[in-house]
N, C-alpha and C positions, 0 to 999 in steps of 0.2 A: 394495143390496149395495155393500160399500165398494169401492173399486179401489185398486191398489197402484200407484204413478207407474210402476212397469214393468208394466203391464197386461198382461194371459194375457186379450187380445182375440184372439179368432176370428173371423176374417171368410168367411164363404162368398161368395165373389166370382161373383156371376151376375145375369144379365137376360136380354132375351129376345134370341135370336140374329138378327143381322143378316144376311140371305140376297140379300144382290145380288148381278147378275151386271152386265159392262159387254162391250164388245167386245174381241176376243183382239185388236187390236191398241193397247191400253195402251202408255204410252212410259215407256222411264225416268223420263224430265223431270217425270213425272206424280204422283211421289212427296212430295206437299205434305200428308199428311192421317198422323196421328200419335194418332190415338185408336180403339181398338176396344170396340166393342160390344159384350154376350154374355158366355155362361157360358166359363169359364177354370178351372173347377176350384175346388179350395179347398187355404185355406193359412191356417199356425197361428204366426205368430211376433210372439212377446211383446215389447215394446219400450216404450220412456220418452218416444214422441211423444204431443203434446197429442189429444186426443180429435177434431179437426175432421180431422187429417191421415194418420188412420190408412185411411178409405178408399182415397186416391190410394195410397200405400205400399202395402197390401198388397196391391189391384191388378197395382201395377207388379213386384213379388213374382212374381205369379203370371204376369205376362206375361214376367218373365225368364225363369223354368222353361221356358218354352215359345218363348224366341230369339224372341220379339216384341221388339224392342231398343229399335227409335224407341218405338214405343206405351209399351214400362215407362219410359223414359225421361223420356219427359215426366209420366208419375206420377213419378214419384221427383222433378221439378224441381217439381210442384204439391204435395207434400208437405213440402218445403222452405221453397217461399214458405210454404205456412199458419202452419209451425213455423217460423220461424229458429232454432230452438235446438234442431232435428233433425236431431242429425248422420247418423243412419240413413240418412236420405234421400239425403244425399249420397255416403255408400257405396252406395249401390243406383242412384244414378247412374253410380259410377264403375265398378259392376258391365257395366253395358252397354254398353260400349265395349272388351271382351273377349270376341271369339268364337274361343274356343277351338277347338272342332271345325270351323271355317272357316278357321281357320289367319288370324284377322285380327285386329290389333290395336290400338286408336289410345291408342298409350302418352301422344302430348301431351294430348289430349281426358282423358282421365281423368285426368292429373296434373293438369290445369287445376280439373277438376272439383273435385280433394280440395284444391286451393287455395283454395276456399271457406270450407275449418277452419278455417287458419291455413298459414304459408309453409315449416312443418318440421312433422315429423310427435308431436313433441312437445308444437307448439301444438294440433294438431289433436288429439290426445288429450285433451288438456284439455278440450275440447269435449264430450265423450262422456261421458254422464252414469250409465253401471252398468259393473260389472268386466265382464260378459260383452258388451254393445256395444265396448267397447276392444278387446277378443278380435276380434271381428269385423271392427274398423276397422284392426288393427295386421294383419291376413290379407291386406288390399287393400293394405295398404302396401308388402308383399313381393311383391305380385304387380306394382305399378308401381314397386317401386326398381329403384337402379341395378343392372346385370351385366344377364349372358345371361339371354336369353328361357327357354329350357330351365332353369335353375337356377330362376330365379324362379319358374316353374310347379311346381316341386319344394317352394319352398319356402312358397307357396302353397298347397298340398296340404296339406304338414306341420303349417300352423298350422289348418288346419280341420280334420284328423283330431283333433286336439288337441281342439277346441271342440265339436267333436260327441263325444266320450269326456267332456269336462266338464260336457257339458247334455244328457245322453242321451236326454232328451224334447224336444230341441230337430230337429223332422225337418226344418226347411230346412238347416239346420247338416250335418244327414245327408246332404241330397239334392245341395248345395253339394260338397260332401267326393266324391260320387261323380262328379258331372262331373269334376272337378280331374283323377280318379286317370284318367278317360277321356284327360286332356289331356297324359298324362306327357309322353307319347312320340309323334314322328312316326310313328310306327311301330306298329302294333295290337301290343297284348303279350296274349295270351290270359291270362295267368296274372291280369294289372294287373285288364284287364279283367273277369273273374270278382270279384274284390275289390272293382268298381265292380257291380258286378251285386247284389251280395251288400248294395251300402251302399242301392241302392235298393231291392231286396224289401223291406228292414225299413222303407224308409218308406210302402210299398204294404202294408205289415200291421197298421198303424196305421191311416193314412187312404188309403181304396183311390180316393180321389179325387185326391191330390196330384198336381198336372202335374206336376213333377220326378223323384217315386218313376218312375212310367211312362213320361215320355219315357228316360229316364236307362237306363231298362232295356232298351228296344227299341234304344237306341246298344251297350249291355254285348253284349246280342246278337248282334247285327247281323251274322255271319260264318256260312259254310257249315254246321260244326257244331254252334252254338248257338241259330239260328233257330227252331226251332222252340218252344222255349222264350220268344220273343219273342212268340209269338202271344197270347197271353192280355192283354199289353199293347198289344199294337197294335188287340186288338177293342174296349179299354178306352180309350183315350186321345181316341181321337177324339169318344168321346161326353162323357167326362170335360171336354174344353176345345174346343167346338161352336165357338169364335169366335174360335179362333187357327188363323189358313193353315198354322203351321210345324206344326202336331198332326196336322193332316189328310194333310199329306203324308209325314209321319215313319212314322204307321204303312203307309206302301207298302215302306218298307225291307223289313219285314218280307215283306210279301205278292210283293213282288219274289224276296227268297228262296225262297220256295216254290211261284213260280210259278202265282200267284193273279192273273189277268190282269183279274177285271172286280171285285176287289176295288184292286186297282192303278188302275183307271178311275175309279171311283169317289170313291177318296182321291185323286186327283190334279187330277180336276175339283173338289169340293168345294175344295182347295187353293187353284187359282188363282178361284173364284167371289168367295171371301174377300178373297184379296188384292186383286185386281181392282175393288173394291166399293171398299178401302182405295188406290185410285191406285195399287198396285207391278205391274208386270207379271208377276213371279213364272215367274222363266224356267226356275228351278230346277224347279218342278214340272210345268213346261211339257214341259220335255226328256222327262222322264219317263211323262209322260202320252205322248206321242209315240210312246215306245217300246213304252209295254202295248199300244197302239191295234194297231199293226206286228205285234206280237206276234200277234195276231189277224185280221191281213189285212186290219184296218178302215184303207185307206188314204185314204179320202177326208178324216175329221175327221185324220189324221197330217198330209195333206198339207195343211187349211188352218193346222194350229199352224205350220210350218215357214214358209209363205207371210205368216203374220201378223209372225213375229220379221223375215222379210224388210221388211216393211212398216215396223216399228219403226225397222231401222237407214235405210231411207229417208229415213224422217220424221224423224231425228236419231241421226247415228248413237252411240254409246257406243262404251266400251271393252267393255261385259259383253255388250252385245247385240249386237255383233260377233262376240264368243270365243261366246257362244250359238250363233247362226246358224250357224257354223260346224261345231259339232256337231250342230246340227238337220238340216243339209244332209248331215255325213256318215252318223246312224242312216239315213237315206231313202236314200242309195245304197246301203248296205251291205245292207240289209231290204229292197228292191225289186230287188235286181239293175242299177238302173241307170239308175232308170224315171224319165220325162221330167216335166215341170208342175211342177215347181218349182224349177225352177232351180239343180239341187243341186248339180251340177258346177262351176259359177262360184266361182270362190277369191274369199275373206271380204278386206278391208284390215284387214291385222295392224299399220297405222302406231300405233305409241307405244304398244303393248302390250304390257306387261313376260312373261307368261302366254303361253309358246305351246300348254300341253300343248292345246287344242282346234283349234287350226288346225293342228296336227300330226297330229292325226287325222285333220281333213278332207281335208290331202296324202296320206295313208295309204290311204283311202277311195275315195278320187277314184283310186290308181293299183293300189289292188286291182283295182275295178270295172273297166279300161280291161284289165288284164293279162290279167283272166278271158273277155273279149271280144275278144282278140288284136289290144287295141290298142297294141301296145308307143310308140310313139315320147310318145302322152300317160301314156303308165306310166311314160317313162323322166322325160318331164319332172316329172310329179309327185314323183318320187323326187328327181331334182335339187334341187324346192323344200325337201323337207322337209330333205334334208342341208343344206341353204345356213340355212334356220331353226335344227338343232340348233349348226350352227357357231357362228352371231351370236349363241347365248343363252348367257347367265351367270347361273349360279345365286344366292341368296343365302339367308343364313340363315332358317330358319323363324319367323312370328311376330311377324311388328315391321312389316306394313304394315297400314294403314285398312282397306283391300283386297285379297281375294285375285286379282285380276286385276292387280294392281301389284307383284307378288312372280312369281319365276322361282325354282320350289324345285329344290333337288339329285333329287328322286325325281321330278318333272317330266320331268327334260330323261332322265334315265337314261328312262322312259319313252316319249320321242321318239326317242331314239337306238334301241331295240331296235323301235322301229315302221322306223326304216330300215331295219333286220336284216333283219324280215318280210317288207317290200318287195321288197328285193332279191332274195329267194330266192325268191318270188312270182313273179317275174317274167323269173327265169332259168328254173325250174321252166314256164312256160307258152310260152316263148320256144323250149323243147325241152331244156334241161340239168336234165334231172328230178333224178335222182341227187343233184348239188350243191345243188339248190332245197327239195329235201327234207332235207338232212342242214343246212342253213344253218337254214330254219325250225327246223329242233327245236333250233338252236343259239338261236335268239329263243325260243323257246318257257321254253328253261331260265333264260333271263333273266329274262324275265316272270315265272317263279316265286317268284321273290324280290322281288316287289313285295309292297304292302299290298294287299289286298283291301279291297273295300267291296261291297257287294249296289245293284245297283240299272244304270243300262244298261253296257253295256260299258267301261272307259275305255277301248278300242281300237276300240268302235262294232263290229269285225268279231272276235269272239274268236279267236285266235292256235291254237288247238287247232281250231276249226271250219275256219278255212281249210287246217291241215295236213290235217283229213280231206279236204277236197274235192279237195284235191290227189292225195292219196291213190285217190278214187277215180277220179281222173281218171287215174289211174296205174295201172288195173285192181289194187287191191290191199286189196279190200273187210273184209278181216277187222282190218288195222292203223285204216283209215279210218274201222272202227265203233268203236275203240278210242278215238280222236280224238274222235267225236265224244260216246260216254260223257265221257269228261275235260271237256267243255264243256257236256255236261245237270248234269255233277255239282257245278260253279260257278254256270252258269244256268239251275235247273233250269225246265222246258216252253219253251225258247227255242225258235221254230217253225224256224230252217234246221237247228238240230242236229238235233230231233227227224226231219224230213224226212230229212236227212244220211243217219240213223241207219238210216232204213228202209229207203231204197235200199241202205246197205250188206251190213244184215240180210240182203237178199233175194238182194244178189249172192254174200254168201257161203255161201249155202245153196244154190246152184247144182250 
């Protein structure tokens, strides 16, 4: 059969899945290994590279769908070398060095990368050998020219709605198009997101295998009202791409919304087995695992994750497994009431760490725990720390660091600031000025509402509605207090203290 130099090559991207496990104390430092293993899904785009370089490419295709970044990466640079005359390859490099929904960006690293082309983007089209690869190359151009970060994710979006309306068979173009519209806005837009929801079904209708259709849709999801709708993908995905860590743990978003705790186990371990095989420690899934465990009362494997991230910052400490630790320490105070063997009480070293929202918490955590045990003078001092944190930090624009632990965002710090809120009335409220301690909470409370949501453990480690019930009932006023605590089953739903909460209040107010 003849081929056409723009080949409608199909590659089913699979082998047999690598299942190792290593020890939960992995170190950052340990992140040397840049190739995975294993089925990935499948992916359909047609392209002008030479026939030897198409395996790496579509690969690296499919390991972008699924935020495998270093592993597509380095396809996209072995698809290059085979081809020098694939510019593709080099857009799908400069693809991965834009994580949109991490809020991280490494604008030099990718302008470097499309300096490969040529030194203006005029040379570099030259390079690009069909009118629809230009399409595609001139899309990454708007996403790494000059101006704002936000316009340019605008205007990035624009030019891929555009190319997926011009090649309506083209569904990375589709599945491309629907992250973008996920990435408008700091801010979740239900409306935006439905319009992302909607760009991935249609490529899960086609090929109900594509990693992008289904990751893409379980993020479209992802919020109180739409979860459940996410479920059909999150039971899909994971088996759809067996050998990517970031699949296994994506479908917990889901199972976190609904309160599926030993499906959240399950995806969470499988997560970090993966990573962990590959050298990353995967703390992200770590935390999370953490908190299903918690969830369940299974404190012993909770408390060696938290002991092992301890381990880690011994052994060398980071920036990330620092701000980790720090929320690993505050889930376990907040989920045990306060309970000893791991050291959770000990403040994390925040030196040179742009990122406080986690060591805000762990202040938050640390003076909840101390207030509700009538320890005021460590309640008060944790509150002095956390105000003296939100003072010293300065926000900056969304978007433009390597790192999201190198960035200080405006909805960060408003976040640590309404954790001092909480505190403070916490702590008046058990001090004995109920009255004030309860009217000042719901003063946090309503601030918090104006945050973004996202499913998965707390960003306050102790939700904001659970503690005003407890207060509540500690204030003999069980019918407001079960109120409270509905408000926080209804964001996380089967979380064990609300549910607990709830039945003591039930039962009080049935008195």
């Amino acid at each position: 059969m003849k081929r056409t130099r723009e080949s409608l090559l199909s590659l089913v991207v699979c082998t047999a899945l690598l299942a190792l496990a290593i020890p939960a104390g992995a170190h950052e430092h340990a992140l040397d290994k840049d190739t995975i293993t294993g089925d990935l899904g499948v992916v359909h785009f047609a392209n002008s590279g030479a026939r030897a370089a198409q395996a790496p490419f579509q690969r690296g295709l499919a390991l972008l769908h699924s935020f495998e970044y270093r592993a597509a990466r380095k396809c996209f640079k072995d698809a290059y070398r085979t081809d020098p005359h694939f510019a593709m390859a080099v857009w799908g490099e400069a693809l991965t060095y834009n994580h949109s929904l991490w809020n991280e960006q490494d604008t030099a690293a990718a302008r470097a990368a499309l300096g490969q082309l040529g030194a203006t983007p005029e040379e570099r089209t030259a390079r690009v050998r069909t009118p629809r690869e230009q399409e595609y190359l001139a899309s990454v151009e708007r996403l790494y020219g000059p101006g704002d970060k936000l316009l340019r994710n605008a205007a990035y979006s624009a030019a891929l709605h555009d190319l997926s309306r011009r090649y309506p068979d083209d569904l990375d173009a589709r599945a491309l198009y629907s992250l973008s519209l996920l990435a408008l806005t700091p801010i979740r837009n239900h409306a935006t997101y439905m319009r992302a929801a909607a760009e991935a079904e249609a490529v899960y209708d086609v090929e109900k295998r594509h990693p992008g259709g289904l990751h893409y849709m379980i993020h479209a999801y992802d919020d109180p009202v739409h979860a459940p709708l996410g479920l059909r993908a999150a039971r899909l995905y994971s088996k759809v791409a067996p050998a990517a860590s970031h699949a296994q743990h994506m479908t917990a978003h889901i199972f976190f919304a609904l309160g599926l705790w030993d499906d959240a186990i399950q995806a969470n371990r499988a997560s970090l087995r993966l990573s962990r095989a590959e050298g990353d420690p995967n703390y992200h899934s770590l935390l999370w695992l953490e908190y299903a465990y918690l969830q369940q009362g299974q404190t012993d494997p909770a408390a060696e994750l938290v002991r092992s991230v301890a381990k880690d910052v011994t052994a060398g400490a980071t920036k990330e497994n620092r701000l980790r630790l720090a929320y690993a320490r505050a889930a376990w105070l907040v989920e045990t009431r306060g309970a000893g063997g791991v050291d959770a009480d000990s403040p994390v070293d925040s030196t040179g760490v742009m990122s406080i929202g986690y060591f805000s918490v762990h202040d938050f955590a640390r003076g909840i725990v101390a207030a509700q045990a009538g320890n005021f003078d460590a309640a008060r001092a944790a509150l002095a720390a956390l105000r003296a944190r939100c003072d010293a930090a300065s926000a900056q624009p969304p978007g433009e660091n390597p790192a999201w632990y190198d960035a200080m965002t405006t909805s960060e710090l408003a976040e640590s600031r309404t954790l001092v809120m909480a505190l403070d009335a916490a702590i008046l409220f058990y001090a004995g000025d109920s009255a004030v301690g309860l009217g000042r909470m719901r003063e946090a409370i309503a601030a918090a509402a104006k945050f973004e949501f996202e499913y998965g453990p707390p960003w306050s480690a102790k939700p904001l509605d659970e503690l005003l019930g407890e207060m509540l009932l500690a204030d003999h006023r069980p019918a407001e207090a079960a109120e409270a605590f509905r408000a926080t089953i209804s964001a996380f739903p089967n979380r064990r203290l609300a549910m607990a909460g709830l039945a003591v209040a039930a039962n009080g107010a049935t008195r």
